[in-house]
N, C-alpha and C positions, 0 to 999 in steps of 0.2 A: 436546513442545510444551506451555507454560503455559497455563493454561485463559484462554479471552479476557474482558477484563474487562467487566463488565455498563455498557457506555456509552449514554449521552443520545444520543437522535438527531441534535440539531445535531453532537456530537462525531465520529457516525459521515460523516455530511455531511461535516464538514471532513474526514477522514481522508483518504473517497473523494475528492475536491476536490484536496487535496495527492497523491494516488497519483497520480491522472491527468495532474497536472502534470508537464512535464518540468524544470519546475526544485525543484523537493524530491527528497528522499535518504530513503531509508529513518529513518536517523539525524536528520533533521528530524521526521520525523513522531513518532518517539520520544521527542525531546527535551520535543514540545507535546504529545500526549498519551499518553505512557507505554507505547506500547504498541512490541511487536516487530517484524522485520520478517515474519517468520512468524505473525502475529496477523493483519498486514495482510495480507497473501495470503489468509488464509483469510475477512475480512472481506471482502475485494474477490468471491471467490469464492462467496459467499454473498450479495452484494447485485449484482454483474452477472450480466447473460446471458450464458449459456457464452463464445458467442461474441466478448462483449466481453471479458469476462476472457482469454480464450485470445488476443486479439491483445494485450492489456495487455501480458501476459507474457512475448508475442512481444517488445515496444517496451522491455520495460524490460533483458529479458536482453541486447539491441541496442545499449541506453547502459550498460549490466555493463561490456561487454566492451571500449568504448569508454574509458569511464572505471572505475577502479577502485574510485574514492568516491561512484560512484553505486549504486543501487538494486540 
């Protein structure tokens, strides 16, 4: 995994903002601020509470599976 890049807090705000949304893609969030989608898990992982992280990941492997071009 690439080392995560040193971002501005409104940056990290927006990331978390778009992860949580269910209308962004991994690939959106990449496109606007450069980052992976393994960046952002370990971002999201690091700014929620276990618990919220661990249903995130529940919600997002849920539309995976769903859709191909999602998250």
């Amino acid at each position: 995994m690439s080392k995560m890049p040193d971002l501005p807090p409104d940056h990290i705000s927006g990331i978390i903002e778009m992860a949580l949304s269910d209308h962004a893609s991994f690939a959106d969030i990449q496109r606007e601020y450069g980052v992976s989608d393994k960046q952002v898990k370990t971002l999201m992982r690091e700014n929620l509470k276990a618990g919220s992280y661990k249903a995130w990941r529940k919600r997002v492997r849920a539309f995976g599976d769903r859709r191909a071009v999602y998250k």
